[in-house]
N, C-alpha and C positions, 0 to 999 in steps of 0.2 A: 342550370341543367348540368352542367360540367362535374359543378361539385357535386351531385347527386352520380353522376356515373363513377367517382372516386369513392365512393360507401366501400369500406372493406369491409363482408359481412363472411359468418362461419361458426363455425361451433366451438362451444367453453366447457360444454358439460357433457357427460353421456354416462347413465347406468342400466344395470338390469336386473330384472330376480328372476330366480329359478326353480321351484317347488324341491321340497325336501325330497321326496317320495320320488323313487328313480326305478324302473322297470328297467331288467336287462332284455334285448333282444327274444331269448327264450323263455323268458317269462311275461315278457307283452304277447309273442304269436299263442301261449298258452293260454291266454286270458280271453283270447278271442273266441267267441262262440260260432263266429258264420264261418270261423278259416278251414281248407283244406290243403292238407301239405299239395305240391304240386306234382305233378308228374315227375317220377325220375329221382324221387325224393320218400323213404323208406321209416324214415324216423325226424322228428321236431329239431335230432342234437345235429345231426348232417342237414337239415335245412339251412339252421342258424348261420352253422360255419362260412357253410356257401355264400350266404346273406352276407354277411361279414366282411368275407374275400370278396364281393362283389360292390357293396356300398361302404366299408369302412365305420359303418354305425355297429354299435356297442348295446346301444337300448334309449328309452326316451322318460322327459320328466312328466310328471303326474301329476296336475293340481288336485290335493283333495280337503287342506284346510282353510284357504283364504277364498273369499270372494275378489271378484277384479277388481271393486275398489277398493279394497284393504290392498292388494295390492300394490297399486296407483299411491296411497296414502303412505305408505311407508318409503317409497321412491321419494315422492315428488317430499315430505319431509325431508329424508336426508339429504335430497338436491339443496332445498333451503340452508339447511342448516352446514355443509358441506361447502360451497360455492360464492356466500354470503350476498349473491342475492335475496331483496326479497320479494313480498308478492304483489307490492304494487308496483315491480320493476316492470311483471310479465305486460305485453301489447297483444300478443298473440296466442292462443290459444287452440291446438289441435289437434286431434283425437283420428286416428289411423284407423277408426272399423263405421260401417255405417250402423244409427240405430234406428230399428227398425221401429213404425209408427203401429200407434194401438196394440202395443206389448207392451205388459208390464214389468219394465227393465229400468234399471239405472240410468241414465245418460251418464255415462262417464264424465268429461268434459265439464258439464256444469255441475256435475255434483265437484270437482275437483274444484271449479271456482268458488262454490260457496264453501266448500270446506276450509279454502284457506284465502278465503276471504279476497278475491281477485278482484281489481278495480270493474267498475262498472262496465266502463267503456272496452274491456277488452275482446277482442274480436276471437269469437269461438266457435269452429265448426268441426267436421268431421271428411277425412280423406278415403273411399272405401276405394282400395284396390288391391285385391290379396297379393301378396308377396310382397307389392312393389310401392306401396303407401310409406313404408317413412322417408325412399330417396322423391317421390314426388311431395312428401309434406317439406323436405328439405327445401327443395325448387320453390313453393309454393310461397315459403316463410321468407327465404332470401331477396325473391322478387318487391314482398310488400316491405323488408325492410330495406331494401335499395332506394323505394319511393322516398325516404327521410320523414315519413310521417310514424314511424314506427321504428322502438330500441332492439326489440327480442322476441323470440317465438318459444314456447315449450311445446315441444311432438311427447304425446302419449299413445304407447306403442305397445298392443296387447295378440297374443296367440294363445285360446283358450278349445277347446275339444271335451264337449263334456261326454260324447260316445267315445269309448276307445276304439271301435270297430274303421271308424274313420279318418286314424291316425298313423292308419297303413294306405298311403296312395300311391305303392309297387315299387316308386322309382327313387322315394324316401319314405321318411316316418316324419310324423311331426308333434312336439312336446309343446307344453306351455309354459307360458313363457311373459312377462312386463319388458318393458323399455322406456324410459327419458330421453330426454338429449332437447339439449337452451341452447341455441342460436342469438349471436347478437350482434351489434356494432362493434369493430376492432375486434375481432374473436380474441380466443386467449390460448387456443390448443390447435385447432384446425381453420383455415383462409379456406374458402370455396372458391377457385380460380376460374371455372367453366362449368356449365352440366350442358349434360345432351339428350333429348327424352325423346324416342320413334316410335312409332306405332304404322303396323299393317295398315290396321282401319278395316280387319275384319270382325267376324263375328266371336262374340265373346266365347273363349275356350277355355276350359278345365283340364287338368291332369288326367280326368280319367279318357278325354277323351283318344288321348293317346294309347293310355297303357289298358284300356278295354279292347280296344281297336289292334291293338299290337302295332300301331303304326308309329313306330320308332325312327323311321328316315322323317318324318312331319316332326318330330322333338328334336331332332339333328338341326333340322332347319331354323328352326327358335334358336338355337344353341348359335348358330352361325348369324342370324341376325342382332343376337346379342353381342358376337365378337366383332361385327363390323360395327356397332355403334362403340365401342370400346376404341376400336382403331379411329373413326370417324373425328371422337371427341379429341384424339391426340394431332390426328393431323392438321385439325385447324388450329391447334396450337403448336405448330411446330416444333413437335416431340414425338417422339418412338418409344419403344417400351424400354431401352435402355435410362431411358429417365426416370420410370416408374419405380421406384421401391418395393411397394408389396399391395397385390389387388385386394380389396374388401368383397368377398363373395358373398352370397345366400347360402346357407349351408344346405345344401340337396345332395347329391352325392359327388363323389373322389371321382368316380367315372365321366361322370358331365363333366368334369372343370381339365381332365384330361383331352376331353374332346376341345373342350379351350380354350388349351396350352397348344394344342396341336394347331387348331385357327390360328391362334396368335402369332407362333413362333417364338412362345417363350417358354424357360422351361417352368415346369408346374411347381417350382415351389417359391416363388414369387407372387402364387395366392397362398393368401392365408384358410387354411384347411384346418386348422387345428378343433376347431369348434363344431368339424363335421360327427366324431367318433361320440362324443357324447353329448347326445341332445336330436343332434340330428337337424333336420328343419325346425323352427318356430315363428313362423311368417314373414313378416316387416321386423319382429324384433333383431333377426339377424342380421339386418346392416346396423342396429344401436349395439346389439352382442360382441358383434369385429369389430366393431370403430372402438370399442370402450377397451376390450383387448389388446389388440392394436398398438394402441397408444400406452394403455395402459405397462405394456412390454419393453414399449422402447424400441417395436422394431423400425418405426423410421423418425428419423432426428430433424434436428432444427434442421427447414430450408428444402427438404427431401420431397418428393410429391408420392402420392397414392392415387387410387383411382378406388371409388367405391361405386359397386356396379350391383343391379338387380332386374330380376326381367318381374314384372308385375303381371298376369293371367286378365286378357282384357281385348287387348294384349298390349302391353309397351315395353322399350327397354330403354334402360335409365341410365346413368353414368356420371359421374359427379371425379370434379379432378380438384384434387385438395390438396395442400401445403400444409408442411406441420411448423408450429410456430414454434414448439416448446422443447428444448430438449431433455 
């Protein structure tokens, strides 16, 4: 049992795609049929601006030539062929959206395994929790390979809107969006050192319930239950945020992560923000979006910790504290 609690497990791989087709701010709110400028607002070009100054979004992506699994196929190839895994490596198999029964849809997931030919026995299911599915697919994978009956997990991680009307919920926008990311034994880029996963254990809420309702002090409070699960996961590991390098956010907006910064007591640019201005939201893919980022930058070195944090709509919030192995 010993040697089983010594499994060092964490991530080696992480990518994403992002549709060619890129709507600016004012040219998504013009596409909209149901929108009405707001009160206090005269013309589309002074809405934007405001919009702008207010959430730091720029405009969002558009899928409008691949299906999701050409999507999927063109990832999970250059994972292969990039990483030199291969596909009778994978143990785990697991798909970030649920699908839904008696639609005639894809299964992602198994279409991905017979496409590249995945061992029998691999175990594949599906994690639905908007926003917050790939840090619980994280949790999920880590757990089954800490058992030692299991080498690696592949999380496939999709944000797709085929209405555009729905890709405005007030408080962001949200684009489509692919994600990867291979966990395994002895990682090679990122150690998982602790997660911390809380939930209310109320009733399932949406965004619009807030931003229909105008009840913006109930979003503060998510906001605040997210920063103490942030702080919760450090102090049981005897650290403060002066240990932390750079937080992994969801890309929602510049204002939320201000609010915090301000919980926190740290200043705001120790999250990483960059991926808010274009693109904006794109569900779970945006902790595989940062993490690939991230790392892929440089901004934190061998030995350094981060904290990759997401609140999932359900409700839970998540928090994973991670070591970078690689400089």
């Amino acid at each position: 049992m010993s040697a089983l609690k010594n499994i060092r497990v964490g991530i080696s791989y992480s990518d994403y795609y992002l549709p060619k087709k890129y709507l600016t701010v004012n040219e998504f709110f013009n596409s909209l049929k149901n929108f009405s400028l707001p009160e206090g607002y005269s013309d589309m070009e002074s809405f934007c601006e405001s919009f702008y100054k207010q959430k730091k979004i720029t405009g969002v992506y558009v899928e409008e030539e691949k299906q999701e699994v050409e999507m999927f196929e063109g990832l999970v190839e250059k994972f292969f062929n990039d990483s030199g895994v291969r596909p009778q490596d994978i143990d785990v198999l697991i798909y970030t959206k649920g699908v839904p029964i008696h639609v005639c849809s894809v299964n992602v997931p198994y279409y991905v395994h017979k496409k590249f030919d995945l061992k029998r026995d691999v175990i594949t299911f599906n994690v639905d929790q908007t926003c917050g599915a790939s840090l619980t697919s994280i949790h999920v994978a880590e757990s089954l390979i800490r058992t030692g009956k299991y080498r690696s997990a592949l999380i496939l991680s999709s944000s797709l809107i085929k209405d555009l009307e729905r890709r405005n919920v007030q408080v962001t926008l949200i684009s489509d969006a692919a994600g990867v990311l291979y966990m395994e034994r002895e990682p090679r880029k990122l150690l998982i050192r602790d997660y911390l996963s809380r939930t209310t254990g109320s009733y399932s809420f949406t965004i619009e319930n807030f931003t229909k309702r105008g009840n913006y002090r109930e979003l503060v409070n998510y906001i605040a239950d997210g920063a103490e699960t942030m702080k919760e996961l450090l102090r049981r590991n005897n650290l403060d945020f002066e240990a932390i390098k750079v937080i992994c956010p969801q890309n929602t907006t510049y204002g939320g992560y201000e609010i915090y910064a301000s919980l926190l007591g740290i200043d705001i640019r120790k999250v990483y923000l960059e991926n808010i201005s274009r693109g904006a939201h794109t569900g779970d893919v945006d902790t595989i979006r940062n993490l690939t980022d991230i790392t892929g930058q440089k901004l934190v070195s061998k030995g350094e910790l981060m904290i990759a944090y997401g609140l999932g709509w359900g409700t839970s919030w998540n928090a994973a504290l991670l070591e970078m192995l690689q400089d």
